[in-house]
N, C-alpha and C positions, 0 to 999 in steps of 0.2 A: 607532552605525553597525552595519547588519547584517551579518553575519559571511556572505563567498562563498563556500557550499557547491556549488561545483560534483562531481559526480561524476564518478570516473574510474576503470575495471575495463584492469588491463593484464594481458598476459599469462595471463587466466585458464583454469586445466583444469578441469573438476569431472568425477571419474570414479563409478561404481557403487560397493558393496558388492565386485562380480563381477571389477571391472577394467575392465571396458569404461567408453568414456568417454561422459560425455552429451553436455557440451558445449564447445568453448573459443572465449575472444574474445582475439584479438589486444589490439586496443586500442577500446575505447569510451569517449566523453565526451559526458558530459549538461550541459551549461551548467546554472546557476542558473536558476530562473523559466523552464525550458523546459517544455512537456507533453508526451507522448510515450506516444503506446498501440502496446501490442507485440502483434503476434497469431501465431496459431502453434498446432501441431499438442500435442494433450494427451500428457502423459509428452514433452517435449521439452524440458521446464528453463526456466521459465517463472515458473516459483513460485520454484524454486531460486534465480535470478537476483536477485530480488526479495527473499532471504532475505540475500544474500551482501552487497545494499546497505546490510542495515538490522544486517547483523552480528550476524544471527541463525543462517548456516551460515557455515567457513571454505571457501575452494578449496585444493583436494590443491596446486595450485602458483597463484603468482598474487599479483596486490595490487590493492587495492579502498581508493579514497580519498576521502572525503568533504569535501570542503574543506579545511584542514589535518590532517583527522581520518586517518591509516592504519588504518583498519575492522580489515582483515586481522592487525591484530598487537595491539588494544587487549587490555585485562584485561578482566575481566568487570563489574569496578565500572564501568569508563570508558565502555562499550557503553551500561549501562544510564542511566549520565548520558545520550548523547549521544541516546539513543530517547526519554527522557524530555521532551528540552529540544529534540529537532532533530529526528525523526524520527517520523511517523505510519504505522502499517499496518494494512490493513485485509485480514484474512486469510481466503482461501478456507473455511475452515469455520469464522471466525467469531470465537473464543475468549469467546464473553461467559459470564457466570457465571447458570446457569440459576435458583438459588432465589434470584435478587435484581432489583430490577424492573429496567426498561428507564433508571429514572432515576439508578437505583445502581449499574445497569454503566458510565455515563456520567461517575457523579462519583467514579468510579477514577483517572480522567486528569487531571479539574476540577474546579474551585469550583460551575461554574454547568453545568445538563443541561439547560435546558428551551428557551432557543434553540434549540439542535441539533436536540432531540428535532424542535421544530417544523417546523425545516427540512427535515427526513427525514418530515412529515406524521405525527407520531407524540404529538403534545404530549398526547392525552385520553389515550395509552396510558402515560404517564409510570410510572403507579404500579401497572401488569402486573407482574408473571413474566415473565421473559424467558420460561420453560417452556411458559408459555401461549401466546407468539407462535406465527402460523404463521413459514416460513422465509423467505417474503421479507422478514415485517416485524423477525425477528429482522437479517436483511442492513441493515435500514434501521438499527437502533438499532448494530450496528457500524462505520456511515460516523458517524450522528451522536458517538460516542465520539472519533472521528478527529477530525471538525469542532469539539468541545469545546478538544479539545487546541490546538489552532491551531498545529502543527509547520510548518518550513519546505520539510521537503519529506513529502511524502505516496505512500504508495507502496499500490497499490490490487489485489487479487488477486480478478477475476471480479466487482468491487462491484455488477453488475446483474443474476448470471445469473438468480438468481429474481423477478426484479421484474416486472409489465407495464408494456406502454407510458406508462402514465401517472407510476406510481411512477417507472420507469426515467429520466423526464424531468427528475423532483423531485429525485434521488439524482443525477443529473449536473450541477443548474444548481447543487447547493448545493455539490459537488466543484469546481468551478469557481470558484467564487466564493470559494470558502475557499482555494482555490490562486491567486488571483490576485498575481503578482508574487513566488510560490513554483514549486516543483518539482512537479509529478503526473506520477507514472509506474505506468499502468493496465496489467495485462496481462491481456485478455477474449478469450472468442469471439464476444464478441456486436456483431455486425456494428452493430447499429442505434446505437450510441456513436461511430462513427468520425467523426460528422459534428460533434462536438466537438471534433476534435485537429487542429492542422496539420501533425504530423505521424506518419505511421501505420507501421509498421515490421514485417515479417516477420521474428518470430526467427531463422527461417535465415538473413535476412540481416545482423543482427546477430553468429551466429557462424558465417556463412562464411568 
């Protein structure tokens, strides 16, 4: 039986470097298998948010829970189990490893790359240089990394801003599809995704 990751951010503060605070959420909860794109103004904590679920930043006060999991308080071993085995991110700039192809960024997380790769319209590019990609195709081979992984919940930071319409289409049917009866939580500017989500969410209203 699959384990219910629902998330749940209480009480959270995240302040600056300065003291000034970015953002807080009283109480937010993400059911299991919901999707959910957040939109919202750049440098508003966005990313942050997204960081804080996969227990990749702590908040100054606060607790962040992933199904039985307390994010906010694990070790570092437990984190990297729990991203390993439960959790997919797909990071605004990317993190793939530039002198190794598109197929050996892929089979960091996996056994098998060349699904994904396909899915992402990248299968002839398999055996690139990441370095050689341009930047949208480098964004494609970081969804397919995610999609490799098969996590339960997937957490997606700007996955289309370089894409065009065509790719942008590729890169969402396969986001979807690999989150079917899982977690996506996308935070874009890009308007032309919304018509994948049922439900669409202003950060402000998030931490009003």
């Amino acid at each position: 039986m699959e384990e219910n990751l629902n998330i749940e951010l209480k009480n959270i503060r995240v302040s600056l470097p300065n003291g000034r605070l970015l953002f807080s959420v009283r109480q937010f909860d993400i059911p299991h298998g919901h999707h959910l794109l957040l939109q919202g103004e750049s440098g508003a904590g966005k990313t942050t948010l997204l960081h804080l679920i996969a227990g990749l930043f702590t908040p100054q006060e606060g607790e962040v829970f992933v199904g039985p999991h307390r994010v906010s308080h694990l070790d570092d071993d437990s984190l990297c189990d729990l991203r390993r085995d439960k959790i997919g991110v797909i990071f605004q700039k990317l993190n793939l490893l530039d002198h190794l192809t598109c197929e050996e960024n892929v089979l960091l997380v996996s056994e098998s790359a060349k699904e994904s790769l396909q899915k992402v319209r990248l299968g002839e590019k398999a055996q690139d240089r990441v370095s050689y990609l341009s930047l949208g195709e480098q964004q494609r081979v970081a969804v397919a990394r995610v999609l490799a992984q098969k996590p339960e919940i997937i957490l997606a930071d700007e996955p289309t801003s370089s894409l065009d319409e065509t790719n942008m289409e590729f890169v969402m049917q396969a986001l979807k599809e690999a989150a079917a009866g899982k977690t996506l939580i996308v935070v874009s500017h890009d308007h032309r995704i919304t018509k994948y989500f049922d439900q669409v969410m202003s950060f402000k209203e998030l931490t009003a």
